[in-house]
Structures are given as structure tokens and as C-alpha cells.
C-alpha positions in Angstrom: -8.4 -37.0 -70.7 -11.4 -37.7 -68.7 -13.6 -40.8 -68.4 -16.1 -39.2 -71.4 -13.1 -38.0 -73.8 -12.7 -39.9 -76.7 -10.1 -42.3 -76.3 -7.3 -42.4 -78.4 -6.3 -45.3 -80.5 -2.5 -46.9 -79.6 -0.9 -49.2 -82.4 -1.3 -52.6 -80.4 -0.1 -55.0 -82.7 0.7 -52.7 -85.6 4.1 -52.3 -86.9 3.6 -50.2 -90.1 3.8 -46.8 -90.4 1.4 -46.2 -93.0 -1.3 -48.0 -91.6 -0.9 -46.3 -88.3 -1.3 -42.6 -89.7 -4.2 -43.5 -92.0 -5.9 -45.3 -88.6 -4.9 -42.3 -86.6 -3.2 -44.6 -84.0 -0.8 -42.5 -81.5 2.6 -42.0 -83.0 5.4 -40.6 -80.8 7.3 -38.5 -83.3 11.0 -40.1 -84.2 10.8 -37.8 -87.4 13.4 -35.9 -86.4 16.2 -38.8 -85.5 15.1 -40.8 -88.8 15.6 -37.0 -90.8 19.3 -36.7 -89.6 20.3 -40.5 -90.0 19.0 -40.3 -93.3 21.0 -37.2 -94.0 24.2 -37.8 -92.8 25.3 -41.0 -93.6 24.0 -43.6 -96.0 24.7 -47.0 -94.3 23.3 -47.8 -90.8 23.2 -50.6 -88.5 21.1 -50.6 -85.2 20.9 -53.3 -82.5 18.0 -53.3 -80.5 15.7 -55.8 -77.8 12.9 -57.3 -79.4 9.5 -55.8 -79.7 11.4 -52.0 -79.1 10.2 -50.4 -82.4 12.9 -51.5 -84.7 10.1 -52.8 -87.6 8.1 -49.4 -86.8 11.5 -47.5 -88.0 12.1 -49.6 -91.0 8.5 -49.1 -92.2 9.2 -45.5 -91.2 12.2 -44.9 -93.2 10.4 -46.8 -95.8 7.3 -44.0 -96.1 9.8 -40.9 -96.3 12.3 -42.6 -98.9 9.2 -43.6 -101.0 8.4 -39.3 -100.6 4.8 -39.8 -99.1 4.8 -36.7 -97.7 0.9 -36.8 -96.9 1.9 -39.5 -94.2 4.3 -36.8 -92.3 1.9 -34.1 -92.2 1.9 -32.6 -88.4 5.5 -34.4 -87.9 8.8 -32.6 -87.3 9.8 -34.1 -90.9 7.0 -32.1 -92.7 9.3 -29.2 -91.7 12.7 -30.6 -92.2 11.8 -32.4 -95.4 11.8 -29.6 -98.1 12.6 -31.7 -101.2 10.7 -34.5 -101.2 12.0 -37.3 -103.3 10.4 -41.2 -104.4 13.5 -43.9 -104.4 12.6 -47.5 -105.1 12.5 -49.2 -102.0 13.5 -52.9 -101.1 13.0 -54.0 -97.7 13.1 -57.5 -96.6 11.9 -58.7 -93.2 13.6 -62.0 -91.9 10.6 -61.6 -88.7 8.3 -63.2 -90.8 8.3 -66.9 -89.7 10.9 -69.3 -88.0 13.9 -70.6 -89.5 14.2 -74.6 -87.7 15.1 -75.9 -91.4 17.6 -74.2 -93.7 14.6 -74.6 -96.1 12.7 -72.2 -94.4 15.4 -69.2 -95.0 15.3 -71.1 -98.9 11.8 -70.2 -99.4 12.4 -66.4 -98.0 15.2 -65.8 -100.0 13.3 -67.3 -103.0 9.7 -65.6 -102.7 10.9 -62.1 -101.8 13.6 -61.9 -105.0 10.8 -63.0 -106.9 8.4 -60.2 -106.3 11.1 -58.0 -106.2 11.9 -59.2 -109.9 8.3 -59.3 -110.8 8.2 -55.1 -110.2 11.4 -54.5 -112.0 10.9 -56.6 -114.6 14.1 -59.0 -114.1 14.4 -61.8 -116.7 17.2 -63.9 -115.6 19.3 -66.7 -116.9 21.4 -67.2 -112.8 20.6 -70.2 -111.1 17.8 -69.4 -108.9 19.3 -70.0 -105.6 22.1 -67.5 -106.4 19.9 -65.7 -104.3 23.1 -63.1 -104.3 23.5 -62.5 -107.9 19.8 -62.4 -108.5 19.5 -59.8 -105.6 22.6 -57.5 -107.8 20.3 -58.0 -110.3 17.3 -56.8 -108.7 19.4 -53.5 -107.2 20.9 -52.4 -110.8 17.4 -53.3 -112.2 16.1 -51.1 -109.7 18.2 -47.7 -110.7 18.3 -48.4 -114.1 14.7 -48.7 -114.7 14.0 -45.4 -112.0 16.8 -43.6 -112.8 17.2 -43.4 -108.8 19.9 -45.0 -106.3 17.8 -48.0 -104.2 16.8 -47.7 -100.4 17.6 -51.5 -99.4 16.0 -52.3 -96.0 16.6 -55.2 -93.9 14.9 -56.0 -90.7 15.5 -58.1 -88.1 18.3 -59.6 -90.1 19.1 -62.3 -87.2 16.0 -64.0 -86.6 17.3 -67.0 -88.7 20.8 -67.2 -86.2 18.8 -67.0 -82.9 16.1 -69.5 -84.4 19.0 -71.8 -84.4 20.9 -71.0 -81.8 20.7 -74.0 -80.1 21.7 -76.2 -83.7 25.0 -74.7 -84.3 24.9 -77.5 -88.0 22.0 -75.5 -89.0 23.1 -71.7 -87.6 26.1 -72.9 -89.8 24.2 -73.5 -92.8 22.0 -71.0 -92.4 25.2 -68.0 -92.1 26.6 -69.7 -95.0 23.2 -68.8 -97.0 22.6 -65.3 -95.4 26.4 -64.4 -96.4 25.8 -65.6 -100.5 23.1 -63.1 -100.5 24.0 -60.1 -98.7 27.8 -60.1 -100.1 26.8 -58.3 -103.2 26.2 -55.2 -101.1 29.9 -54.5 -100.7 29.7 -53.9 -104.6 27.0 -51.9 -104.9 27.8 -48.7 -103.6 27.2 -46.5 -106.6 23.0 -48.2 -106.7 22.2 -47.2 -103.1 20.9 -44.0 -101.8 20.6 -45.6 -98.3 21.4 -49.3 -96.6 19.8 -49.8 -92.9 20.2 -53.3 -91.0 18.3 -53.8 -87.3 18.8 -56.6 -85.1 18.5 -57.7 -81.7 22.8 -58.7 -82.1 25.5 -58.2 -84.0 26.7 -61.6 -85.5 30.1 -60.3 -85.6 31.8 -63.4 -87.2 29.1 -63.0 -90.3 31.0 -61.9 -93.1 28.3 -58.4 -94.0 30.1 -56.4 -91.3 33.5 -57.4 -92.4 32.9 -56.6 -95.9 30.5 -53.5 -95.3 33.0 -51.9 -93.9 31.4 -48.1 -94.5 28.3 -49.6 -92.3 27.8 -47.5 -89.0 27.1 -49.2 -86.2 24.9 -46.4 -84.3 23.7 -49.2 -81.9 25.4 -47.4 -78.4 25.8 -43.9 -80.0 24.3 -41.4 -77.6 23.3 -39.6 -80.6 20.9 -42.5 -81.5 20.1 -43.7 -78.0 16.6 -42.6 -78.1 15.9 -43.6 -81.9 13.6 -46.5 -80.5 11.9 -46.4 -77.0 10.2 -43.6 -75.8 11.9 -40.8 -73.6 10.6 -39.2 -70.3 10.4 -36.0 -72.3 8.5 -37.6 -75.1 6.0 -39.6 -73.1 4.9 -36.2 -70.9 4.4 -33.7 -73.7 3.0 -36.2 -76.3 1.0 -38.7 -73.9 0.2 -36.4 -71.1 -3.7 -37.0 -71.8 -3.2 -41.0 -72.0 -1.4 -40.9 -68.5 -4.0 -38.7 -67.0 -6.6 -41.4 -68.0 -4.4 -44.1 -66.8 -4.0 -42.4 -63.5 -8.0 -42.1 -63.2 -8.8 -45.5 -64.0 -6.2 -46.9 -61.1 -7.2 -44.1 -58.4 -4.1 -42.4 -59.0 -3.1 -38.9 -59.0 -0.9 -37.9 -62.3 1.9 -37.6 -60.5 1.5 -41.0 -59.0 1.0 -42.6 -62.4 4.1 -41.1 -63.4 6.1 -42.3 -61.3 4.6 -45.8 -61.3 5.2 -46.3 -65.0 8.8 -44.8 -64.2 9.3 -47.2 -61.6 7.7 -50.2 -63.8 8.8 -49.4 -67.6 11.4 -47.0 -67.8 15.4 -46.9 -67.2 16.6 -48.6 -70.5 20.0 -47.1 -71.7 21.5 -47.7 -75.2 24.7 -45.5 -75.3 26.6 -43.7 -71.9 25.5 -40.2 -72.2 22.1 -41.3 -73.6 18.5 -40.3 -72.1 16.6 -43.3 -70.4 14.2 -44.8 -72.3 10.5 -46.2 -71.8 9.9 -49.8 -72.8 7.5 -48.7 -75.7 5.8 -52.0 -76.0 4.6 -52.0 -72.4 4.0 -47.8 -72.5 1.2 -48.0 -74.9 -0.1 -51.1 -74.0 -0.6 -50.2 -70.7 -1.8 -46.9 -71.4 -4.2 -48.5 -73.6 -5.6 -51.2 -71.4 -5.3 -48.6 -68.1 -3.4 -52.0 -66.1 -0.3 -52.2 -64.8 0.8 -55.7 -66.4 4.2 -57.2 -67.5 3.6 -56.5 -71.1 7.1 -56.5 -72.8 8.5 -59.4 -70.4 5.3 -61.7 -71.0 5.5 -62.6 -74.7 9.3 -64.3 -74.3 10.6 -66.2 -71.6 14.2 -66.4 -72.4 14.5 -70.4 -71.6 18.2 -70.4 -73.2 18.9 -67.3 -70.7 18.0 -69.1 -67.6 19.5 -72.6 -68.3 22.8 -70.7 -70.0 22.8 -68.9 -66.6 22.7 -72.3 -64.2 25.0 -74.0 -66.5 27.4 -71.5 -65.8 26.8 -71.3 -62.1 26.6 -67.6 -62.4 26.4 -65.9 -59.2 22.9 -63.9 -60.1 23.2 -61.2 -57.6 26.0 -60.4 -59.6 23.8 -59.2 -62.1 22.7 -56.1 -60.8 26.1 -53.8 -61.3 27.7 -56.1 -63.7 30.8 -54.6 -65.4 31.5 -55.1 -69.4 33.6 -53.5 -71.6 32.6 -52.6 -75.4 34.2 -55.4 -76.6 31.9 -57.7 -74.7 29.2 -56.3 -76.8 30.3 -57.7 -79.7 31.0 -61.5 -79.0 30.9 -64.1 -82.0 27.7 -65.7 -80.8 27.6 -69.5 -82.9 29.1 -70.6 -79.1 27.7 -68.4 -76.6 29.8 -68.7 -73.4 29.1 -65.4 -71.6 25.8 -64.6 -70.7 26.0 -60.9 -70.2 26.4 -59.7 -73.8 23.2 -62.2 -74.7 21.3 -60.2 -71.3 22.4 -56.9 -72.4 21.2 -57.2 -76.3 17.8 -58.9 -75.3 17.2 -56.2 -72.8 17.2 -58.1 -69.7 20.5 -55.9 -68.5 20.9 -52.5 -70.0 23.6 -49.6 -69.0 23.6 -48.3 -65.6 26.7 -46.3 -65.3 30.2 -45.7 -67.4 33.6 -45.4 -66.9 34.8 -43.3 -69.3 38.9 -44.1 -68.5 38.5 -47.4 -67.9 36.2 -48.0 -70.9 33.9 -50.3 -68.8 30.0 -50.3 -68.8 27.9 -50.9 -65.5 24.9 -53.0 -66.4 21.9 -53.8 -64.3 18.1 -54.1 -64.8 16.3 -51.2 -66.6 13.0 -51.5 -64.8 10.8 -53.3 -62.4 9.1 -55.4 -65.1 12.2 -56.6 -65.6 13.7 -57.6 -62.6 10.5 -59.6 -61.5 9.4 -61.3 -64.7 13.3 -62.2 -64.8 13.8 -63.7 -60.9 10.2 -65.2 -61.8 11.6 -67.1 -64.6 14.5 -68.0 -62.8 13.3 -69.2 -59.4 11.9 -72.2 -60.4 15.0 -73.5 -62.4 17.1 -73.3 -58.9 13.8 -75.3 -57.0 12.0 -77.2 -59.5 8.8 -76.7 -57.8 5.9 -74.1 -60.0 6.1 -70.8 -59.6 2.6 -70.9 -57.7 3.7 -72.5 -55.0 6.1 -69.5 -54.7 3.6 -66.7 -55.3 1.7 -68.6 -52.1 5.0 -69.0 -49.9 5.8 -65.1 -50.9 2.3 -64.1 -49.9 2.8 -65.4 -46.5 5.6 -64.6 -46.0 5.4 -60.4 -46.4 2.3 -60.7 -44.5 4.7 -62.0 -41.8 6.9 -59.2 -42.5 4.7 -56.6 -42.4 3.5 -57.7 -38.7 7.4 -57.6 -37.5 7.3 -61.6 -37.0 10.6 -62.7 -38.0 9.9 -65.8 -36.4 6.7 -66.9 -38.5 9.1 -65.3 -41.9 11.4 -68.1 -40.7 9.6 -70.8 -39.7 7.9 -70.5 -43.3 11.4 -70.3 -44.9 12.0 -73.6 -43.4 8.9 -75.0 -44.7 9.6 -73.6 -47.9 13.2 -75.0 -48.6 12.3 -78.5 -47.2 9.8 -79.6 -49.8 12.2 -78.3 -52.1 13.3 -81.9 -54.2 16.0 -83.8 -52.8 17.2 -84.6 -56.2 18.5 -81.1 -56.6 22.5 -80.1 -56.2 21.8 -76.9 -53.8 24.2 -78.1 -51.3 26.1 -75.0 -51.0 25.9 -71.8 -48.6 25.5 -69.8 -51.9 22.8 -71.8 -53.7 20.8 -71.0 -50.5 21.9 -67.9 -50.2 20.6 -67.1 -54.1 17.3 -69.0 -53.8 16.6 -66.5 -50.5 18.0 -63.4 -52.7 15.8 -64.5 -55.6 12.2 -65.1 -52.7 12.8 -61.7 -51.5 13.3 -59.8 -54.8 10.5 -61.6 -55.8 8.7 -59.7 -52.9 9.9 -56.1 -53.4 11.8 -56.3 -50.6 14.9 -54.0 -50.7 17.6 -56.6 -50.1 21.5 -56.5 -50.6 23.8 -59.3 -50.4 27.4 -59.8 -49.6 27.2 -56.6 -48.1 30.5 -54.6 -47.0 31.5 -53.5 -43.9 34.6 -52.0 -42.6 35.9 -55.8 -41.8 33.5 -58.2 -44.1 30.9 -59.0 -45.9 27.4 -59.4 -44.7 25.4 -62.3 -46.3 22.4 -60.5 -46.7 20.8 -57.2 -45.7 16.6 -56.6 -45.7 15.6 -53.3 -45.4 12.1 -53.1 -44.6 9.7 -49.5 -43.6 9.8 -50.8 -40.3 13.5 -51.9 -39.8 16.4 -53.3 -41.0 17.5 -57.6 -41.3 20.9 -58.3 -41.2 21.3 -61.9 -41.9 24.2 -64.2 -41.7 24.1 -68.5 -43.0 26.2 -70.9 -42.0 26.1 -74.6 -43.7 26.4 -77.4 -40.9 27.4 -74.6 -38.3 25.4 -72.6 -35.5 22.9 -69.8 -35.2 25.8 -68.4 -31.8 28.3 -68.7 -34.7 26.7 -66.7 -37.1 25.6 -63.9 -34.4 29.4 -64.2 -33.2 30.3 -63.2 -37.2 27.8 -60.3 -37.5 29.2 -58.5 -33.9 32.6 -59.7 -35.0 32.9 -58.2 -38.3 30.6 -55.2 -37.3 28.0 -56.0 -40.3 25.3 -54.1 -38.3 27.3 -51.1 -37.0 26.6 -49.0 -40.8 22.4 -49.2 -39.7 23.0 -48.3 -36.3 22.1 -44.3 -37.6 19.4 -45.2 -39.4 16.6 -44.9 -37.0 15.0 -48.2 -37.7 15.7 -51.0 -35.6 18.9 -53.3 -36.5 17.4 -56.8 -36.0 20.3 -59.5 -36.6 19.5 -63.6 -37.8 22.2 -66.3 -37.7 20.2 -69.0 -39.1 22.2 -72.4 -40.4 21.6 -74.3 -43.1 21.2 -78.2 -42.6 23.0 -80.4 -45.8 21.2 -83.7 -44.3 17.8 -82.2 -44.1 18.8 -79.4 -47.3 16.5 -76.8 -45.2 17.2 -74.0 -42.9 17.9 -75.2 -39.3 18.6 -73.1 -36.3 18.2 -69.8 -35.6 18.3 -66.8 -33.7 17.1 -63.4 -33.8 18.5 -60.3 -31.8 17.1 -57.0 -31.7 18.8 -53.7 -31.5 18.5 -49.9 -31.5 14.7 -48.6 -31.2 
């Protein structure tokens, strides 16, 4: 697409299917995924990160059970679809405002079953909040009156248990409600043609799954991994025009664009054989706006994440190649105690890797969008200082860097760290150690830390263009003891065939003054 095509329209903002076809917005075609669940089995759940499509599907599923074919014409379903059929159709979103008073899930409960009775006609003498009776009533009003099993969709069925999540008296009271009216669904098997359930996590302690016990999870099915997201495959032979006129507007070959949205929105796995993904709330608005922005990461910052995380004292760098078993996935969350399964299901981790005997899941960041809206969320919990004053120090400091002036890089560390509040508890080796791994993430620098050798563990390990830093802290100790540890335990010896040069740091760490010390630098190889 050149600079004097005609632009194509991408839904920004719009979330119903209808509406996008009739607007001609671009739609990359899940007709064929939604054609087979809705074919094979009748009752579905799906887990999913926020803003990855899952509303789009329900509104989706909601056009082809209500048979308007005109809506599919061009679509893999127009083929598929040979009978097309109308089913009455209840779908209930719980996306639609916040729950912080049980009163607010009252007033959803209450205004949807009375529209719902409105259409079918439902005069009833049940108290009117037995929102579960009332919603029976609904169902086998429903088939009676159309002579046609019901379609019940349900979106985002956990918005009111993470809108609470930090008032476990009101996530309490508000499961309590959510289980009265879904419970009738156990009963109503011979009234549905098809039951569909998407949220972000699976409240396992919430009575629905327990008693829905013919409900398919399909959330880490590698048949479904690609339901919601956008593949590599998909994104090439359906928005091959878009990326073209992304790649234009930055001064960008197509190939380049390609691989910079790879490198910036892609790498989301749902399920271990799966295809990668694209982040499809940051694919279409970036190739609609032709910038390279933190879309998806930029309308949440997961505040409960980052304080969960310190409490915890998790060792972040631990993140990247975290291991989790299935199980893990699938945590009662009214006390969450683990932060990985709340990472994975937000989409802050995703799958990396699996272990088929050993059942265990490697997790790490999908994407670079991610990873840096992530450590730039974190950082200033661990220094208390805004995250502008980092941006400036990290400026600096790759300019450094770049020149090869280790020196300046540390002398601006130092500067950094000491105006850091003395109020703070980083007292330890590893809290200095973690605000350094977090600075030079932050940068795009490729950095490792606690970094095998043959004999030990490396502290950290920068790998630059121009060479490679191999770094090793001491608290209250001595920049000759640290250089002793790196020859000692051979931590440079693995870059000597590299080809860049091996420069090695022993810097210390001062308790008194909480700011880096000493140090000494050593150059090696070319």
C-alpha cells in the first residue's frame, strides 16, 4: 500500500462484530476456529489476557448462532456454514463497569434479566434477586417460545473477582452472588445448543467449573492456541498491504518492519505445540497509527503485580525462564500467594518452552513491549525516585556505552544509586544487583545474571556490539576481591572465543553510603 492508496480502516476501539463488517474495518478471519468449536463440542471455556480479542469472539459467535450469514460473506465460514440456522441468543458481558460494591454486580444481574425477560415475554412470581431462578426461567422461556435450544454467552465472567481482589469480604460476597446465578446451568443441558465462558482466569474455587463439569477448558489446547491473537501466517497474507505502509511511513524496508513488529509484539504462546501469536491490540493499532508505541502494555499498569512481586522478594531475573507446572495455572485466587500464575494469565509471562515428561512449562516474556513496559513499571518500586529521572540516567549512560567508557558508565552508576532514598531496605548484594539488572534491561542491553561457568556463577554478564562486561559485586568488600573471584572461578574464560574484547569490573557496594564504591576495570583479548 503506498502513500496515495486508500487506507484501510482497523477496529480501534470496536469490539463487535457486526459493527466492524458493516464499517468495513479489517477483520483477520477466525471463522474457521469459531466453525469447529462450534461444531464439536457445545460447552467452552477460554482464558485469555485482557484486551486479546476475547469480546470480538463472543460477539462473533454471537452473529453466526443468530444465522446472519450476510455478515460472513468473503469469510472461511461462508464456505463451511452450509445450514445456516437462527438460535436465540443470550450473552451477558460482566466488562461493562466496575464492581467496588456488591451493589454494582446487583444492578447487572438485575437489568440484564430484565431485558432478557422483556423479549421472552417472562411474567414471574420469584423474588427478583433469585437472579438464578429468574435466569432458568429466561433459558426455558427462551426454547419454548423459539422452539430452538439457547446460545448463552458470557464474557469476561471475572471482572467482578479481580475488581475486588484486593477486598477479599467483598470478592466473597460477590462469588457467593455470581454462584446463585450461574448454578442453574448445570440443569439445563437439554435448553442449550451452546455455553461459552472467557476470562482473563479461572476462579477455580467458584462453584460453575465444579458443577459444569461437561465445560472444556480449551484455554492451553494447541488446537485453540491461535483462537485470539493474530499469527505470523495471518498477519503476512491478510495485512501484507498495512505492513508495507507501516514500513514506508518509518523508512523501513518490509522486511525490516517485519521483523520489528516481531521483535516488539509477537511471541505469545497459549498451549505447548501452539503457533506464536501477535499481541492483536498493539498489531492494529500500530499499523493504524504507522508508530511503534507500547500499545497493549499502556492502558494497565498492573500495580498489584509489582507490589505482590516486592512483597514476596521475588528474585525478578528469575522471571525470564521461570518453570510452572499445569497445576500452577489453575491456583484458587481469593489469596493470591504466587505471582507467576497471576503473570502468566495477564500476559506479562507467556510459554517459552515445555517439558513434555516432566509436565513443566518454561515461561518468560512474549515480546519487547513487554519486557520494557514491565521493568519500567517495576524500577521505580525498588528506588522510589520517577521513572524520568531513570529515562535521563539511562540516556547517559548508553551514550557512555557506546563510546567504550566504562569508567564514565560507572561513575554515573554511582551517582545514580546514591540519590537513591536512604529510607529504602536495599541493603543487600542482590537488591543492587536487581536494580542494575532492571537499568540495563531497561537499555536493551543484552545482559545475563548469575551466569554459569565451569566453577561459579558470574554476577552479571553485558554483551555489548563492541565487547563483552563481565561484572562481579561485592557488599563491604574490594574491587582486587572481586577481580580475584572472576579469574578464580574462570567467569570470563566462556567469551574468550568470541572475538570481542572480555573487559572484567569488580566494583563494591558501600552499605554506609548505599552506592557503588570501588572499582576496577581490566581489559582482555582484542
Amino acid at each position: 500500500m503506498s502513500a496515495t492508496a486508500k487506507r484501510r480502516i482497523f477496529p480501534i476501539g470496536v469490539q463487535n462484530f457486526e459493527k466492524m463488517r458493516k464499517q468495513d474495518n479489517v477483520y483477520v478471519d477466525k471463522t474457521a476456529l469459531i466453525y469447529q468449536m462450534a461444531n464439536t463440542n457445545n460447552s467452552y471455556f477460554l482464558s485469555r489476557p485482557r484486551r486479546f480479542g476475547k469480546s470480538l469472539l463472543v460477539s462473533t459467535l454471537q452473529a453466526y448462532f443468530e444465522g446472519k450469514k450476510e455478515l460472513f460473506e468473503g469469510l472461511a465460514m461462508e464456505k463451511l456454514e452450509t445450514t445456516w440456522t437462527s438460535y436465540p441468543v443470550l450473552l451477558m458481558s460482566f466488562a461493562l463497569r466496575r464492581y467496588n460494591e456488591l451493589r454494582d454486580l446487583h444492578w447487572l444481574f438485575d437489568q440484564q434479566l430484565r431485558e432478557w425477560e422483556g423479549i421472552y415475554a417472562c411474567h414471574t412470581s420469584l423474588k427478583e434477586e433469585d437472579y438464578g431462578g429468574r435466569f432458568l426461567q429466561v433459558i426455558q422461556r427462551a426454547y419454548e417460545q423459539t422452539g430452538k435450544p439457547v446460545v448463552v454467552l458470557i464474557d469476561e465472567y471475572d471482572s467482578p473477582l479481580l475488581d475486588a481482589s484486593a477486598k477479599p469480604e467483598l470478592q466473597t460476597k460477590l462469588r457467593d452472588l455470581m454462584r446463585g446465578f450461574f448454578s442453574p446451568l448445570k440443569d439445563c443441558g437439554k435448553y442449550l445448543r451452546f455455553l461459552f465462558l472467557t476470562g482473563i482466569t479461572k476462579f477455580s474455587q467458584l462453584s460453575i467449573f465444579s458443577e459444569l463439569n461437561n465445560l472444556q477448558n480449551i484455554s492451553m489446547l494447541n488446537t485453540y492456541g491461535s483462537l485470539c491473537g493474530i499469527t505470523e501466517k495471518e498477519m503476512l497474507s491478510q495485512l501484507q498491504p498495512d505492513i508495507r505502509a507501516l514500513a514506508e511511513a518509518n523508512g523501513e524496508t518490509y522486511e525490516e518492519a517485519c521483523k520489528h513488529l516481531k521483535r516488539k509484539y509477537d511471541g505469545y504462546h497459549f498451549a505447548p505445540l501452539s503457533e506464536d501469536v501477535y499481541n492483536p491490540f498493539s498489531l492494529i493499532n500500530v499499523l493504524s497509527s504507522y508508530q511503534y508505541e507500547n500499545y497493549w502494555y499502556s492502558t494497565g499498569t498492573p500495580t498489584f503485580l509489582v507490589e505482590l512481586l516486592r512483597e514476596q522478594k521475588f528474585d525478578l531475573k528469575e522471571l525470564e525462564g521461570t518453570l510452572a507446572k499445569a497445576g500452577d495455572f489453575d491456583r484458587a485466587t481469593d489469596a493470591i500467594d504466587d505471582a507467576i500464575p497471576v503473570l502468566y494469565q495477564g500476559g506479562y509471562l507467556t510459554i517459552k518452552g515445555y517439558n513434555k515428561q516432566m509436565d513443566v512449562y518454561t515461561l518468560g516474556y512474549p515480546n519487547e513491549e513487554v519486557r520494557m513496559g514491565f521493568m519500567e513499571s517495576l524500577l521505580p518500586s525498588y528506588m522510589s525516585r520517577p521513572m524520568r529521572e531513570g529515562n535521563s540516567f539511562i540516556f547517559f549512560f548508553i551514550k557512555a556505552l557506546q563510546a567504550g567508557d566504562m569508567e564514565e558508565c560507572l561513575l554515573r552508576m554511582q551517582a545514580f544509586f546514591a540519590a537513591i532514598p536512604n529510607d529504602l531496605s536495599n541493603k543487600t548484594e542482590r537488591d543492587y544487583q536487581t536494580i542494575f539488572y532492571l537499568l540495563c534491561r531497561l537499555m536493551g542491553v543484552y545482559v545475563e545474571t548469575e551466569v554459569k561457568s565451569a566453577i561459579g556463577r558470574a554476577d552479571l554478564v553485558m554483551k555489548t556490539e563492541a565487547a563483552i562486561y563481565v561484572f562481579e559485586f561485592k557488599l563491604d568488600g574490594t574491587p582486587e576481591e572481586a577481580l580475584a573471584q572472576i579469574d578464580s572461578k574462570q567467569y570470563a574464560i566462556p567469551y574468550q572465543s568470541d572475538g570481542r574484547p572480555v573487559v572484567k569490573i569488580g566494583a563494591c557496594f558501600s552499605s554506609a553510603t548505599r552506592t557503588l564504591g570501588k572499582w576496577k576495570v581490566e581489559k582482555t583479548g582484542r
